[in-house]
C-alpha positions as CSV (number, residue, x, y, z in Angstrom):
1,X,-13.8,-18.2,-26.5
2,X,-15.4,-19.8,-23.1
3,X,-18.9,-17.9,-22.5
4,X,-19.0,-15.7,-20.0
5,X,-20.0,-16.1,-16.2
6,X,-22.6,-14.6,-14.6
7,X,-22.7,-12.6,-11.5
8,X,-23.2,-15.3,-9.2
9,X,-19.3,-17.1,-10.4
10,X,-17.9,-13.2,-9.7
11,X,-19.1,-13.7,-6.4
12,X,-17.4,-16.8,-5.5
13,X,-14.9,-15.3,-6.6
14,X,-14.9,-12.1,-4.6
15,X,-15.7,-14.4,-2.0
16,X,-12.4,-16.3,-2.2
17,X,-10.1,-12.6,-2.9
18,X,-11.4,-11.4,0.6
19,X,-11.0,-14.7,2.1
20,X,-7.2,-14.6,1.2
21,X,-6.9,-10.9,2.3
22,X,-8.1,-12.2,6.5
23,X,-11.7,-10.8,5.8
24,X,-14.5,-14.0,7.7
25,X,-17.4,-13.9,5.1
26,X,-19.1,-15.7,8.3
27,X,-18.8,-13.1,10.3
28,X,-21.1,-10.2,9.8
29,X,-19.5,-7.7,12.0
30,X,-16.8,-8.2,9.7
31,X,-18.9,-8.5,5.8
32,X,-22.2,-7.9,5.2
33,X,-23.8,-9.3,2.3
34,X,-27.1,-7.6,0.1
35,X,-27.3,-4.6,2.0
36,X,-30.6,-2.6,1.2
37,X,-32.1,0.7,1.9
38,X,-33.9,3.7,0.6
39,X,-30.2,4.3,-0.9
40,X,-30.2,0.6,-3.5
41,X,-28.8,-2.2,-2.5
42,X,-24.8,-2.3,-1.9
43,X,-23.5,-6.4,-2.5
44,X,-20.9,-6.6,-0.1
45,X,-20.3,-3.9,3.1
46,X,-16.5,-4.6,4.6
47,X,-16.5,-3.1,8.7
48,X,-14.2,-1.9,11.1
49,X,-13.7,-3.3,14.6
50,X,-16.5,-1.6,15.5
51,X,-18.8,-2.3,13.5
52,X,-19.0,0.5,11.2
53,X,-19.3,0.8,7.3
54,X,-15.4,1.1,5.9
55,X,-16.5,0.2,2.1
56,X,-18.8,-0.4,-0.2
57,X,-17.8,-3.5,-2.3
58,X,-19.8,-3.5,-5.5
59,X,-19.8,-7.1,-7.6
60,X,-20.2,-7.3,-11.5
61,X,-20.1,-10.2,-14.1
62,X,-17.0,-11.2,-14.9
63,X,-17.2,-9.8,-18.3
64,X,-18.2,-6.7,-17.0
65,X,-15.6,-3.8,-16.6
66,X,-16.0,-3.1,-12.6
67,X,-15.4,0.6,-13.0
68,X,-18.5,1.8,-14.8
69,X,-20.3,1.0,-11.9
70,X,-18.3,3.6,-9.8
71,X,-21.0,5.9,-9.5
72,X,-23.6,3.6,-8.6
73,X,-20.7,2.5,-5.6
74,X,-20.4,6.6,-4.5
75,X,-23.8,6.8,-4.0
76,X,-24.2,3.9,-2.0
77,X,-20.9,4.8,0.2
78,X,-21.7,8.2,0.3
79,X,-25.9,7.4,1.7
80,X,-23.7,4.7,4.4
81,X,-20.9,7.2,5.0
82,X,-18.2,4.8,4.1
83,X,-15.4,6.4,3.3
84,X,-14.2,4.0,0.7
85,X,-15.6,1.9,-2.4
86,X,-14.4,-1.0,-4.4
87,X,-15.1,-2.2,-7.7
88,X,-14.6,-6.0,-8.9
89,X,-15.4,-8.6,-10.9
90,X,-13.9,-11.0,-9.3
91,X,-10.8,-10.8,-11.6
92,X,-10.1,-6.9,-11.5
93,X,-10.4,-4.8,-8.9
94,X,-10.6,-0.9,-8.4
95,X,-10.3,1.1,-4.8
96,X,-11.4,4.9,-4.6
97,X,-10.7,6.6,-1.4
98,X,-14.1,9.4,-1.2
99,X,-12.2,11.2,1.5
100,X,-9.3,12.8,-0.1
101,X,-10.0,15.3,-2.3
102,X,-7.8,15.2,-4.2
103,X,-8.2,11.4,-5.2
104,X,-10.9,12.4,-7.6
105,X,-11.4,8.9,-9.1
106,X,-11.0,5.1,-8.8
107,X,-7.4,3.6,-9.4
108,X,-6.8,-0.1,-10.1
109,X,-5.4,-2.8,-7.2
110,X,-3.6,-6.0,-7.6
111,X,-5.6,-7.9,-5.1
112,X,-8.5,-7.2,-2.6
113,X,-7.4,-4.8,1.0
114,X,-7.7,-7.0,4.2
115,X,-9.7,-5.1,7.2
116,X,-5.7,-3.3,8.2
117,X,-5.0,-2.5,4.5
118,X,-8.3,-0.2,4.4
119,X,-7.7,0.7,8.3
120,X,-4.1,2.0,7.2
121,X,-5.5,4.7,4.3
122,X,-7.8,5.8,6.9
123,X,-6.1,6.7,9.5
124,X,-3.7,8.9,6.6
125,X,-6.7,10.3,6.2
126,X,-7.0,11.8,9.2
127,X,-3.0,12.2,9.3
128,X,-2.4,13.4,5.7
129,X,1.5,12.9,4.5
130,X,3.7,16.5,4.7
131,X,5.7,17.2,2.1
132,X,8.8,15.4,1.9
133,X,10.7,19.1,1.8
134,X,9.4,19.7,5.7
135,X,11.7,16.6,7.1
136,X,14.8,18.6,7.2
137,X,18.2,16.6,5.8
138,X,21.7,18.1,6.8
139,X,25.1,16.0,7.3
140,X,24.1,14.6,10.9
141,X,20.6,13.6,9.6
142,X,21.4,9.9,10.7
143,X,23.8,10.2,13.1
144,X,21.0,9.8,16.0
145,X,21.3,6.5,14.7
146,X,24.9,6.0,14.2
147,X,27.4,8.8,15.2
148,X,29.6,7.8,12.6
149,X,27.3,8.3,9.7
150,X,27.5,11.6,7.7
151,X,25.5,12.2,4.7
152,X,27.8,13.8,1.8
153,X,26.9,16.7,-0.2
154,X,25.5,14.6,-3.2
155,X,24.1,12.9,-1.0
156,X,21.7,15.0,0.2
157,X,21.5,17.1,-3.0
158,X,19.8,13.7,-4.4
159,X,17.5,13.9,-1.8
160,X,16.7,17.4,-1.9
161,X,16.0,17.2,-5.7
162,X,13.8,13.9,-5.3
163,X,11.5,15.9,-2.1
164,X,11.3,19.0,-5.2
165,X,10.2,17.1,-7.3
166,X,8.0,15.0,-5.6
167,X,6.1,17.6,-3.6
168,X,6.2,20.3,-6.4
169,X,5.0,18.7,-9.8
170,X,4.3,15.1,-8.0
171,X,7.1,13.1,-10.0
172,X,6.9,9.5,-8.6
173,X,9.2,7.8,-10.3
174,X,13.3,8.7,-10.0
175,X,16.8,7.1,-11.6
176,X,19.7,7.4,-9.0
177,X,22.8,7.0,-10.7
178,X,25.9,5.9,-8.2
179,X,29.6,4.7,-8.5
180,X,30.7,1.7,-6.9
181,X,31.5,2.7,-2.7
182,X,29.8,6.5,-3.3
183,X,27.1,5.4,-0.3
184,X,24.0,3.8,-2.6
185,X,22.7,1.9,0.4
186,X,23.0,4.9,3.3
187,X,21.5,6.8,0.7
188,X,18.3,4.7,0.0
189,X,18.2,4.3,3.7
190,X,17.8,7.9,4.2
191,X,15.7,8.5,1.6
192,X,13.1,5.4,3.1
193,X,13.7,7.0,6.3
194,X,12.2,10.5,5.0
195,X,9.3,8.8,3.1
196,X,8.5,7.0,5.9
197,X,8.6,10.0,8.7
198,X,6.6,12.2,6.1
199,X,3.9,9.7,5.9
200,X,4.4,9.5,2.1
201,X,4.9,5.6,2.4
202,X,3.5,3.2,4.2
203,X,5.6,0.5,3.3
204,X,8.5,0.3,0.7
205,X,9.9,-3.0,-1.3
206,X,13.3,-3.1,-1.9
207,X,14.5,-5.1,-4.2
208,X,18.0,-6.8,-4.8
209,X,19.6,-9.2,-6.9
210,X,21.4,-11.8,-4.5
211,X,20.8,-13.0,-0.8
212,X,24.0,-11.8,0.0
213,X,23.0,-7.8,-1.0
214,X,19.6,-8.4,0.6
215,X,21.9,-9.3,4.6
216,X,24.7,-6.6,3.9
217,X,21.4,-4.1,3.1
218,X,19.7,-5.6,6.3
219,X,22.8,-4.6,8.2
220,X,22.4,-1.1,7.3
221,X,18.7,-1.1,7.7
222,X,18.4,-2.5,11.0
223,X,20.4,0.4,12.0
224,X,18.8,3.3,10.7
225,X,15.3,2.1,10.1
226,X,15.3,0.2,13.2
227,X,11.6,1.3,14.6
228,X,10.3,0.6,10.9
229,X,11.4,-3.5,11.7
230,X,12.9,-3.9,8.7
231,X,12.7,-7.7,7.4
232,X,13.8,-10.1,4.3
233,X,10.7,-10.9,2.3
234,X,11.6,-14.8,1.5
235,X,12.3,-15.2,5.9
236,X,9.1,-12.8,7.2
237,X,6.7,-14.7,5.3
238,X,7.9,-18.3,7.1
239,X,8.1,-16.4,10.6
240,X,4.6,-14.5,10.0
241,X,6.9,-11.3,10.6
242,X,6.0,-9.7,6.9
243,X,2.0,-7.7,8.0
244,X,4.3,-5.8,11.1
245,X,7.2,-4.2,8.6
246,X,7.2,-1.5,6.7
247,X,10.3,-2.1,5.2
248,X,10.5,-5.2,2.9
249,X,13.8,-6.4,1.3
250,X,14.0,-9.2,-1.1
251,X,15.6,-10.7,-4.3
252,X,14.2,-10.4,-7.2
253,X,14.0,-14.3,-7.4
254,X,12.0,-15.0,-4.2
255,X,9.0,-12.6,-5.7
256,X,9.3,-14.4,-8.9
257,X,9.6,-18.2,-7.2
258,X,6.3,-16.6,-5.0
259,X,4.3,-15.3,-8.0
260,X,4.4,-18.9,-10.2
């Protein structure tokens, strides 16, 4: 087994994570670096365009689990008044959003937030989601869109039971069973659409299995989910179209060809 690192390799590290999320390490309106006051001494502070504290980025060892030095990270955000701390090594990486409540603890994150990511949960802080029950679904829910479209009884009994159980007991993961022709796209489309308007998404992946389903979804999408500028993952990234959509489509084989 290789020995480990110090703190000083998790930094480059770091370093390189928040380079590929847009943050300028040169820049220190943008990063700030060994911050010290009566409070300790926070490694990394990320800002806002105007300056101001949004996080506290605290840096272990590499063979150090990040998250047992949440604590250490709330008291430094907390004496700053940054509404939002991470926790890496370099290899793992933890976010906890001190504003909410109701987010009473860190949670693990694939890869570091660029400036937007973290300017994104903020502002849903201020605007906190409504329950998915309060955006009301009938027949003509997306006919504003299309005159043609009516959503059928099953239809909207799916979503109804989805917004019950997400807003009551805070089920997050649902199996949508569906016959050939029955409407599986309109359906999805709708339910984006009310995720979306609630504020309980930001953005949404969807994934299919062939190029050809990823266009005839698009040609759905671009209908009803117009203002949300829906795009095709493996396209948006070569246009630089992918940071302005919250709505992603894409085969399963362009996120595996862009994960190697």
């Amino acid at each position: 087994m290789p020995p480990a690192q110090n703190e000083a390799f998790s930094r480059v590290l770091i370093d390189k994570a928040l380079e590929f999320s847009g943050w300028n390490l040169l820049d220190p309106k943008q990063v700030q670096f060994e911050y010290t006051n009566v409070g300790g001494r926070a490694d990394y502070l990320l800002k806002d365009n105007f300056g101001r504290v949004l996080c506290v980025l605290e840096a272990k060892r590499e063979d150090k689990d990040p998250y047992d030095a949440k604590e250490q990270a709330r008291g430094y955000a907390e004496n700053l008044k940054a509404p939002f701390v991470i926790l890496s090594n370099g290899r793992e990486h933890w976010f906890w959003n001190l504003d909410r409540a109701e987010v009473r603890d860190a949670y693990r994150i694939e890869r570091l937030p660029s400036r937007a990511d973290i300017e994104r949960v903020r502002l849903k802080n201020l605007q906190p989601p409504r329950a998915l029950g309060l955006e009301a679904v009938t027949p003509s829910y997306l006919q504003a869109f299309n005159p043609n479209i009516s959503l059928y009884h099953y239809q909207i009994r799916a979503m109804e039971a989805i917004a019950k159980e997400y807003d009551g007991v805070g089920k997050r993961q649902f199996l949508l069973e569906m016959a050939t022709g029955t409407g599986k796209t309109l359906l999805c489309a709708a339910i984006i659409r009310r995720f979306l308007k609630t504020r309980n998404a930001e953005r949404v992946l969807f994934i299919v299995d062939r190029i050809e389903v990823a266009k005839q979804t698009m040609e759905e999408f671009n209908t009803i989910l117009a203002e949300f500028k829906p795009v095709i993952y493996k396209t948006a990234r070569r246009t630089g179209e992918l940071p302005g959509s919250s709505v992603v489509v894409a085969t399963i084989q362009s996120l595996m060809m862009d994960g190697r």
